[in-house]
C-alpha positions as CSV (number, residue, x, y, z in Angstrom):
1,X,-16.9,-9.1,13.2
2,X,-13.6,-10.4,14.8
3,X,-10.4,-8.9,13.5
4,X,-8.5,-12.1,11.9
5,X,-11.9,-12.5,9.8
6,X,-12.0,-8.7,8.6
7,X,-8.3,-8.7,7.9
8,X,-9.1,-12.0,5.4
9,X,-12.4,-10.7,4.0
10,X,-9.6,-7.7,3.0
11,X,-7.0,-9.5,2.0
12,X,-8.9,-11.8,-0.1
13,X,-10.5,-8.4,-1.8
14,X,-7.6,-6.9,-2.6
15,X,-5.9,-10.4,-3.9
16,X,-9.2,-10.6,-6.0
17,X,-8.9,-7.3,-7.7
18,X,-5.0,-7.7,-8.6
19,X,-6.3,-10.9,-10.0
20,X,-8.8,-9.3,-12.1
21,X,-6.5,-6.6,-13.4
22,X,-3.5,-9.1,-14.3
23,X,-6.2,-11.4,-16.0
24,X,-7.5,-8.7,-17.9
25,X,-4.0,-6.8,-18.9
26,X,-3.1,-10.9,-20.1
27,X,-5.8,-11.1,-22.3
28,X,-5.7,-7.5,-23.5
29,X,-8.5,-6.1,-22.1
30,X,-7.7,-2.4,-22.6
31,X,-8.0,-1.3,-18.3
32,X,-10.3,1.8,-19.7
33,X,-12.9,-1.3,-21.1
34,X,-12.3,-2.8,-17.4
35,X,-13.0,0.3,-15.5
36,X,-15.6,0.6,-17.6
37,X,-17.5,-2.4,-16.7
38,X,-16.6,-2.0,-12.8
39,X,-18.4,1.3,-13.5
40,X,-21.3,-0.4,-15.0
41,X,-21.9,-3.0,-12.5
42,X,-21.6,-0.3,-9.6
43,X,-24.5,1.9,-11.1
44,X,-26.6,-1.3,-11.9
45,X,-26.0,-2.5,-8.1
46,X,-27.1,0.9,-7.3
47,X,-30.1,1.3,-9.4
48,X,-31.0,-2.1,-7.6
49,X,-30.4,-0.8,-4.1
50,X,-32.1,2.3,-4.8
51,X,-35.7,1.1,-6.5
């Protein structure tokens, strides 16, 4: 994978997340609830992975 596209794929990660978190914070989503959920999805997307 070239550089420039890596560097995006990153960037545009880590503009998603802050995205996520200010979205949730403005809607008052406590960020325990939202952690919550991120930890949820990774063990589902595990599971998946694993079986």
């Amino acid at each position: 994978m070239p550089l420039p596209y890596f560097l995006l794929m990153l960037a545009s990660v880590i503009i998603a997340a802050g995205a996520t978190i200010a979205l949730a914070t403005w809607a008052g989503l406590p960020l325990v609830a939202l952690g919550f959920a991120a930890l949820a999805g990774s063990l589902l997307l595990g599971l998946r992975q694993w079986r």
